[in-house]
Structures are given as structure tokens and as C-alpha cells.
C-alpha positions in Angstrom: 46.6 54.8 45.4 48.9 56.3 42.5 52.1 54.6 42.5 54.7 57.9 43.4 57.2 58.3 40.2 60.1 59.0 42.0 62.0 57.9 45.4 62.2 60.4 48.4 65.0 62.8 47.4 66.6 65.2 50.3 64.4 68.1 51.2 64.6 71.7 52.7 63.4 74.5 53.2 64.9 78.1 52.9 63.8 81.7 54.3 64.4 83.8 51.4 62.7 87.3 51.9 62.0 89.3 55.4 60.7 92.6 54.3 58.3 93.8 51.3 60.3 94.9 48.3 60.4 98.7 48.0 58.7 98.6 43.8 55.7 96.7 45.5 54.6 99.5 47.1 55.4 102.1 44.8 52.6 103.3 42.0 52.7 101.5 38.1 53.4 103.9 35.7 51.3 103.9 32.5 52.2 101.1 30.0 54.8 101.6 27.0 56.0 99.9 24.5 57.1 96.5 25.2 60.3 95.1 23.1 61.0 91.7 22.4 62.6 89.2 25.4 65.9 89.5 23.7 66.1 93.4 23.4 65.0 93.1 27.5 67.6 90.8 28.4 64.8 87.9 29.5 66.7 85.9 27.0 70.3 85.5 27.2 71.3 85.8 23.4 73.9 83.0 22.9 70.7 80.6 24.2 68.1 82.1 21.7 70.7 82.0 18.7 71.8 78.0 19.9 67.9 77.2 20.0 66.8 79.2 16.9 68.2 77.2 14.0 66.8 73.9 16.1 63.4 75.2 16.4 62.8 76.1 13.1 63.5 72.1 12.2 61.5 70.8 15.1 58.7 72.9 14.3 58.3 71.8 10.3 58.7 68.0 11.3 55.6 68.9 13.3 52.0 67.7 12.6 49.7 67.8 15.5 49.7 69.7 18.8 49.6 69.1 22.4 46.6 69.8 24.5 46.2 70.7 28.2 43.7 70.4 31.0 41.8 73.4 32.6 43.3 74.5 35.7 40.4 75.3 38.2 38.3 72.4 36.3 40.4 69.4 36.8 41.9 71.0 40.1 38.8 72.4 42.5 37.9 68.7 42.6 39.0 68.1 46.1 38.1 69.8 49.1 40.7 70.7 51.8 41.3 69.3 54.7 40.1 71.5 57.8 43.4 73.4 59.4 44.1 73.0 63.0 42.5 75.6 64.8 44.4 77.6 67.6 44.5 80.1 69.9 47.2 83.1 69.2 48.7 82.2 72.8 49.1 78.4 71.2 50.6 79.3 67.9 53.6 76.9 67.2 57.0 78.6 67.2 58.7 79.5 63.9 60.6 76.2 63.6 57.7 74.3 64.3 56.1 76.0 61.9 58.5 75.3 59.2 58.3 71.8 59.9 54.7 71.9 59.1 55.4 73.4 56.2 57.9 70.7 55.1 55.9 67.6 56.0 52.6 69.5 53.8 54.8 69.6 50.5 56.4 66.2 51.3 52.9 64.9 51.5 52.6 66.6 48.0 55.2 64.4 47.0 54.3 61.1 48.5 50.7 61.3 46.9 52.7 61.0 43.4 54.1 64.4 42.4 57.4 64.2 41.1 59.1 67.3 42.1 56.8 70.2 44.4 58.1 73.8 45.4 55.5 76.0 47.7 56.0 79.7 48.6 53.7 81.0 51.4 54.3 84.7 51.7 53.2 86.8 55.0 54.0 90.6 56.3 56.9 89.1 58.0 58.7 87.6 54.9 58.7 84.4 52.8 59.6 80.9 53.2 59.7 78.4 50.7 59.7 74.4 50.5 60.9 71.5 48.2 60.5 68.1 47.7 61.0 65.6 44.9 63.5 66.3 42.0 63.3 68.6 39.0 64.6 65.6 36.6 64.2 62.2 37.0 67.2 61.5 34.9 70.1 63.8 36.7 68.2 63.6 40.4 68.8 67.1 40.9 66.4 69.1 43.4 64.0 71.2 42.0 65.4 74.9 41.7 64.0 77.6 44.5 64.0 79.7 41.4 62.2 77.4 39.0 60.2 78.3 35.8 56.6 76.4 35.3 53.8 76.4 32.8 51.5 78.5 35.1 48.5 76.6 32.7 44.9 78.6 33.2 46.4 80.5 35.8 47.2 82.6 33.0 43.8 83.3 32.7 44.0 85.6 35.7 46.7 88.0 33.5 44.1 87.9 30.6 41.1 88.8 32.9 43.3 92.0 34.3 44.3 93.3 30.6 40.6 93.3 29.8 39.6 94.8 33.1 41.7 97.6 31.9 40.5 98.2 28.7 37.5 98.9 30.2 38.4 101.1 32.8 40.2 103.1 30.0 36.8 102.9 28.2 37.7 101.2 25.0 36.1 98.3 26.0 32.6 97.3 27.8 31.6 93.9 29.8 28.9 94.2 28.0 29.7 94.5 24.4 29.0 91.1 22.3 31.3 89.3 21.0 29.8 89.4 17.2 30.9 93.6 17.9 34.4 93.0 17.9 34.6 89.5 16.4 31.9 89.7 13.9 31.5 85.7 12.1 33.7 84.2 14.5 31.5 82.6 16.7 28.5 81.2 14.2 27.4 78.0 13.3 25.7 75.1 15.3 23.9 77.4 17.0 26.4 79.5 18.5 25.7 83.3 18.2 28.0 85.9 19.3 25.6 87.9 18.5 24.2 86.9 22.3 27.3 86.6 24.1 28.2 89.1 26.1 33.0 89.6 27.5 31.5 89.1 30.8 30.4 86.1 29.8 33.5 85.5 28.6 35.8 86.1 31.6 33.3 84.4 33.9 32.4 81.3 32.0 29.0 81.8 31.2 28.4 81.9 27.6 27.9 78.1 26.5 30.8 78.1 24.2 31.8 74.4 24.1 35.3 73.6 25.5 37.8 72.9 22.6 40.3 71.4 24.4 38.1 68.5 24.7 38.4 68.0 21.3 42.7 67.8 21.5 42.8 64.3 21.3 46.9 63.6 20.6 48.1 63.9 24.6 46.4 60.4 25.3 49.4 58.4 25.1 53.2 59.1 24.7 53.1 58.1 20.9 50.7 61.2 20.5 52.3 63.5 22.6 55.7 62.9 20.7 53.9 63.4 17.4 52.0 66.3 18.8 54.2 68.5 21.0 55.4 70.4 18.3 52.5 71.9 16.0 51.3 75.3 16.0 47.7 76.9 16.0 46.0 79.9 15.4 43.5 81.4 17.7 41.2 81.2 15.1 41.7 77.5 14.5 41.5 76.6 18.3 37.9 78.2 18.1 36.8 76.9 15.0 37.2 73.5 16.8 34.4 75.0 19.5 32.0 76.1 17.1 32.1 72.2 15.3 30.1 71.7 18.5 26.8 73.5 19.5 26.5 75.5 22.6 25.4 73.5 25.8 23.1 76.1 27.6 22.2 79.5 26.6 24.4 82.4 27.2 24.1 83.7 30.8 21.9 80.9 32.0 24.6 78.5 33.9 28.5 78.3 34.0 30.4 76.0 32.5 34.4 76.1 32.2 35.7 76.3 29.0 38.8 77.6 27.6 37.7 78.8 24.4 36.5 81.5 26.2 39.6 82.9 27.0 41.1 82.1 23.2 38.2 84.3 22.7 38.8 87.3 25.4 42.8 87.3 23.9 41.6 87.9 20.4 39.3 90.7 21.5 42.3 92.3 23.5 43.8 92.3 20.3 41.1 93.6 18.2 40.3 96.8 20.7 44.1 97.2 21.8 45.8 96.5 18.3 47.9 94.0 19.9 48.3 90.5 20.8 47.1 90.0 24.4 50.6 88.7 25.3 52.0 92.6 24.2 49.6 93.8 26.3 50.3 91.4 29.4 54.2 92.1 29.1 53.4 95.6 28.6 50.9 96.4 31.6 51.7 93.5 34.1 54.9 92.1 33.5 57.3 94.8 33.0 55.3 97.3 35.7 55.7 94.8 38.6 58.9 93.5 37.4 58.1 90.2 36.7 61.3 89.2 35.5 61.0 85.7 35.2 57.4 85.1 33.4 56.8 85.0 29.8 54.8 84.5 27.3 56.3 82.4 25.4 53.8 82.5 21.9 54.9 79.1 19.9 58.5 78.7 21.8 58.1 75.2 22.9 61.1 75.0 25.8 61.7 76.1 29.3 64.9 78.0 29.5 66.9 78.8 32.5 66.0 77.1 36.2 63.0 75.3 35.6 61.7 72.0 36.5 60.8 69.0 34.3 57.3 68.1 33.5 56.1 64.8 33.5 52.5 62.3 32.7 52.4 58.8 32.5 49.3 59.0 30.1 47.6 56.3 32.4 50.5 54.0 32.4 53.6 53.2 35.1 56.4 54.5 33.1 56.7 58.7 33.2 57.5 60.3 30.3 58.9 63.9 30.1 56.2 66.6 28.6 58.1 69.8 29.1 59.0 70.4 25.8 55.9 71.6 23.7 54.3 74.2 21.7 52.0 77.2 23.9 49.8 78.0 20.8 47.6 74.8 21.7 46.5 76.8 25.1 47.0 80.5 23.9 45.2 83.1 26.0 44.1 80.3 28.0 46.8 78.7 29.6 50.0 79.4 27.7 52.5 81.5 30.0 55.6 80.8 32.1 56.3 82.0 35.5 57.9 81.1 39.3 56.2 81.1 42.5 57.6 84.0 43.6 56.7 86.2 40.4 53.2 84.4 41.2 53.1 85.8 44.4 53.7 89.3 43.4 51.4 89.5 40.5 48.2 88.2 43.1 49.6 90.6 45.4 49.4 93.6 43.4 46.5 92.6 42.2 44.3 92.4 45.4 46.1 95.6 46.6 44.6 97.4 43.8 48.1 98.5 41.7 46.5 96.9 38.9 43.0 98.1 38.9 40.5 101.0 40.2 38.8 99.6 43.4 35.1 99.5 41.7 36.8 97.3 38.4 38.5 95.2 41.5 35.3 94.8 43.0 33.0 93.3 39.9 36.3 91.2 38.9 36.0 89.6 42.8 32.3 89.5 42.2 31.7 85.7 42.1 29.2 83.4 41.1 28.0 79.6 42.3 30.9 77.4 40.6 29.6 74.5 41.5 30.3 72.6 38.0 34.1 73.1 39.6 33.4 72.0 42.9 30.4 72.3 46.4 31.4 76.1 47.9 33.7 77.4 44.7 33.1 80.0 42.7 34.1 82.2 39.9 34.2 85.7 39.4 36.2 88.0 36.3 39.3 85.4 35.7 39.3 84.7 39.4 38.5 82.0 41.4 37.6 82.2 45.3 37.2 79.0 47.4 36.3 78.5 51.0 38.5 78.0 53.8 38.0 75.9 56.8 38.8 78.4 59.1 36.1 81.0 57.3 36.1 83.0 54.6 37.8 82.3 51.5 40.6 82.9 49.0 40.7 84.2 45.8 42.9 82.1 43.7 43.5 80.6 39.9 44.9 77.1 39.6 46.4 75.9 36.6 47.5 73.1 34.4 48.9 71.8 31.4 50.6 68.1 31.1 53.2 67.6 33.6 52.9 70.7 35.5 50.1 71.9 38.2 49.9 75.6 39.7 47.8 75.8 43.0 48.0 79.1 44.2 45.8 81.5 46.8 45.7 85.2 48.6 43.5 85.7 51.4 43.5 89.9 51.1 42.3 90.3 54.6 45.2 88.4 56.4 47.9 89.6 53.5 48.9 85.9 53.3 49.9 84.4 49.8 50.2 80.9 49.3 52.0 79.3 45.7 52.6 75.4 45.2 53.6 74.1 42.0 54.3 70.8 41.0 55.4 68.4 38.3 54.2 65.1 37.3 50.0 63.8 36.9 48.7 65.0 40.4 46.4 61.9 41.3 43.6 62.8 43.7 46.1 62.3 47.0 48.6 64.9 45.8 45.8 67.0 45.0 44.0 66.5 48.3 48.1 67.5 49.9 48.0 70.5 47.7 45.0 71.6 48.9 45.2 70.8 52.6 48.4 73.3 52.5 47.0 75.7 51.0 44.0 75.6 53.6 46.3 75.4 56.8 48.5 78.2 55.8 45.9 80.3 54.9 44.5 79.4 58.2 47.4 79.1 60.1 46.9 81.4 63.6 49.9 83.9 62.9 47.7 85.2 60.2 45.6 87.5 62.6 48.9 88.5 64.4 
């Protein structure tokens, strides 16, 4: 059993939200032009002018860069544990409830997460719980309102922009990649030539994983040297194609990230901007998510946020928050809060972000059984079985020091976000997990 890295700190838990906001109902308008955070007030000004100058030095000391783990890969391992089943008449009463809640992210904590906040959203409102601390050093609880690296849960964001493109015609699942990336995948056998975005988006091309290939995060030394360096796109994929395919295209999946360093460069290509313009600019600003980013090669967390931490195999944690995004790109690079979480999935399975029949062949999934027994994979979206029936559709994340499990079950309008800090060993995992499970399951969802 993994040692936890921090005592029991005082916990709560807060109702925060009885009613649907008014904007998540309402229609998106087209997307415009999107101006930088500053210009939007994202950024308070005195904060990006005090952390300029020292960027710009941190950056040029810099040598090598940080890597992080897929989300649904080194997540799905676990299976959860079946809910209690019962009976409308039987369901517990809203306190009791909440205590259920509560003792599901302590257990979060107890398996070895340092600090854990979960959101579980329903018709009737929100409630949210905490556990753990957001910094080992001051003690302090983690922040209702706190920012995480949302890892491959990005990919989700990505997925949607494509999805788009295509419904607006500019773009086809079908197209190779060789058409709008001519000579960037070549070499050992890989041929964009045969590779198809669909392919892409749902892991199926046989594009080796370069983030099996970033090395420096193995110990603290590396991470300290590494944190800071910058990549292109283009370099992050150049490490894949050192490698040669492992099956041919279409024939199995296989989670890798390069394939969404590869989907953000095409959204680029078609679009004429960086996928992260076209994010803030069709998801972001249109649902008002006003507290995630993406944050290009900005390597801190500003505002509420929580501290991430990894042991790198050892007994002594180490804090991993600060580091440079470039490393995980399209794949895993952006910034966001439970709550913003929440809305995003929301809008998404309502359909305010796509035409049903583009919903429909994103929630189209296939056998992911490379992730785990029962999961699979569909556009950028995940969908995992419940215990109860059914499933969820869902996109964990993670990058060092910082998990995102989160989960919508469309047909019960339930919405369940945990994040966490610190390595996530199997038994915080299997906590995460089981809360996901029970709240998705829990009997007021057929009220």
C-alpha cells in the first residue's frame, strides 16, 4: 500500500449551485476573433508583467522538458466498485448523501492523493467535496475554485474543434494525414499517406507514442532540469516517427498522444490557426469558460489552484506544478476547474457544441480494451461501464502531479468531476473510480 503524503487535514463540503445557469441553455453564437488572456481580463496584468521578465530567464536556463502520462491510458486501469443498489423509496436523505460524498473523496485521499476536490452536478444543483491540502508547505485546503492541469482530458476540446471543421466542411474524417501534413509522418515505415483524422481522434493509426520516449520526469534531478524547455509540435512528432508503427493503420487501437500533436497541427493547417485559437475561440469563450486556458509554453498556475506533486518512486514528494505545456501540446496541455469541466461535458452531450449526426459518430465507440475489460473509445471521448448499467462518456487526464477523472451519464443529466494532486497509486485510483461509479449510480438519478 502507497504510503499517503500528507496527514488528514479538516474537510467539508459546500452546496454551491441550485439551478442551471441561464447562458447554458441559451444557443452559441458563431466564433470570433479571440484576443490574447490579457486583452480578456483572464490575466490580471500586474501578474503577467511581475512573471514576464522571470520567465524569459527561466526559460533560457532551460535544456530539456517535462513529460506527462496519458490520461485514459494510465487511468482506465481499475475497474469500479459496484454502487449500492436502491430502491427510489430507500434513497438516503440529502445529508446522508453528502456524507457519502465526503467519506468517497476522503477515501481519495487516504489511498495517497495529496489534496482531492470532486464536483457531482445533477438537475437539482451542485455539491462539491475536499479533502487533503493544496500545499504541503502552507497546509492550506485546496480551493473550491481551484485551477488543474486537465492532462489528456484536453483531448476531448481538440476532438470538438475538429468535429467542427468538419461539419463546416473544411475538413473530412476521412482525409489522410499526408493531405494536409504532406512529409510529416514518413520514415520507419510510417505513411501518412495511409492514415486516415479518424484514425487520429480515435487512436487507431499505429503512430508510436512519443511520450514514451520523454525520459527526464524519472527522478526529481530530471524533472528540475527538465521542467522548463520548450517544443515544437513538429519536434514532439519527429520523436514518433524515430520509432516504426506497431500495427497497421485501422487494424487495432493503441493510445498514443502523438496522435493528437498530430490532430492540433491539422486544426492549424485547415483553420489557419493554432488549435488553442480555435479552442478559446469556439469552446471557451462561447460557454464562458472563464477559468480554463491554454496556456501554450507559460509554465505556472496562476490564481486558486492546487499544488502538484510525484515522488518519482521515492518517499519524499516533490512539487511538479511549475512546468512547460509544449511537452503535451494538443495532447494534454490546458488548464481548467471542475466546475468549468462540468459545463464544457455538459454542453457537449446536450449538443450546443455539435450537430446531433457529428455528436453521434464522436460517441460512436470502439473495443478499448488496450485501456481497460468493458472501455472504449470513440472521437476524443471515452465511455466506460457502470455497475448499475449503462455507461458514461468521460476523458480522464494526467500530467505529473495532477489527475482529472471526470464522467456525464446524458440520460440521467448527472456530471461527475474529481481532481487530484499527487502520484495516484492504484488505491486512490480504485477511490476515484468507485465515486464516480456510485454517483453516477446513485438512486436520485432516475428521480
Amino acid at each position: 500500500m502507497r504510503a499517503p503524503l500528507c496527514v488528514r487535514q479538516p474537510v467539508e463540503i459546500v452546496w454551491v449551485m441550485t439551478s442551471t445557469p441561464r447562458d447554458l441553455a441559451e444557443p452559441l453564437t458563431p466564433p470570433g476573433h479571440q484576443p490574447t488572456f490579457a486583452a480578456r481580463g483572464l490575466l490580471p496584468r500586474a501578474v503577467v508583467a511581475a512573471t514576464t521578465a522571470a520567465l524569459a530567464t527561466l526559460v533560457a536556463l532551460a535544456s530539456t522538458a517535462p513529460a506527462f502520462a496519458a490520461g485514459v491510458a494510465a487511468a482506465a486501469a481499475t475497474k469500479p466498485t459496484p454502487a449500492t443498489s436502491a430502491t427510489p423509496s430507500s434513497a438516503p436523505r440529502t445529508g446522508q448523501h453528502d456524507d457519502a460524498l465526503q467519506r468517497q473523496v476522503n477515501a481519495i485521499h487516504d489511498g495517497g492523493a495529496v489534496g482531492v476536490l470532486a464536483e457531482v452536478t445533477t438537475p437539482a444543483g451542485s455539491r462539491r467535496a475536499r479533502a487533503g491540502v493544496a500545499d504541503l508547505t502552507s497546509g492550506a485546503p485546496v480551493p473550491l475554485d481551484a485551477k488543474f492541469r486537465i492532462g489528456s482530458t484536453t483531448k476531448t476540446f481538440v476532438a470538438t474543434v475538429i468535429l467542427q471543421l468538419v461539419q463546416e466542411k473544411r475538413l473530412s474524417l476521412d482525409d489522410t494525414v499526408a493531405r494536409w501534413l504532406p512529409g510529416t509522418v514518413t520514415g520507419n515505415g510510417n505513411d501518412g499517406s495511409r492514415i486516415t483524422v479518424r484514425q487520429l481522434l480515435q487512436h487507431t493509426s499505429g503512430i508510436y507514442n512519443y511520450t514514451d520516449d520523454l525520459t527526464q520526469l524519472t527522478s526529481a534531478d530530471g524533472y528540475r532540469a527538465a521542467r522548463f524547455r520548450s517544443y515544437t509540435p513538429q519536434q514532439l512528432v519527429a520523436m514518433a516517427m524515430k520509432h516504426p508503427p506497431g500495427f497497421a493503420p485501422g487494424s487495432r487501437m493503441s493510445y498514443s498522444n502523438t496522435n493528437y500533436i498530430l490532430a492540433g497541427m491539422i486544426i492549424h493547417r485547415v483553420a489557419g490557426q493554432s488549435w488553442a485559437h480555435e479552442v478559446n475561440a469556439r469552446i471557451i469563450r462561447p460557454l464562458g469558460l472563464r477559468h480554463t486556458f491554454t496556456p501554450g509554453a507559460f509554465p505556472f498556475l496562476l490564481g486558486p489552484h492546487a499544488e502538484g506533486y510525484s515522488t518519482f518512486g521515492t518517499s519524499t514528494p516533490v512539487d511538479v506544478t511549475v512546468f512547460n505545456p509544449t511537452a503535451a501540446d494538443a495532447a494534454g496541455s490546458m488548464i481548467s476547474t471542475t466546475d468549468d469541466l462540468t459545463r464544457f461535458y455538459t454542453a457537449l452531450l446536450g449538443g450546443r457544441l455539435l450537430a446531433p449526426a457529428t455528436l453521434t459518430a464522436m460517441k460512436t465507440t470502439i473495443p478499448a480494451d488496450s485501456l481497460a475489460p468493458g472501455v472504449r473509445y470513440g472521437l476524443g471521448l471515452g465511455w466506460l461501464p457502470l455497475s448499475c448499467g449503462g455507461g458514461y462518456y468521460g476523458h480522464p487526464g494526467d500530467v505529473p502531479g495532477f489527475h482529472i477523472w471526470d464522467g456525464i451519464n446524458p440520460d440521467t443529466h448527472r456530471t461527475v468531476v474529481v481532481a487530484s494532486t499527487g502520484d495516484n497509486g492504484d488505491q486512490a485510483q480504485q477511490a476515484v473510480t468507485t465515486l464516480v461509479d456510485q454517483e453516477l449510480c446513485h438512486p436520485t438519478a432516475a428521480r
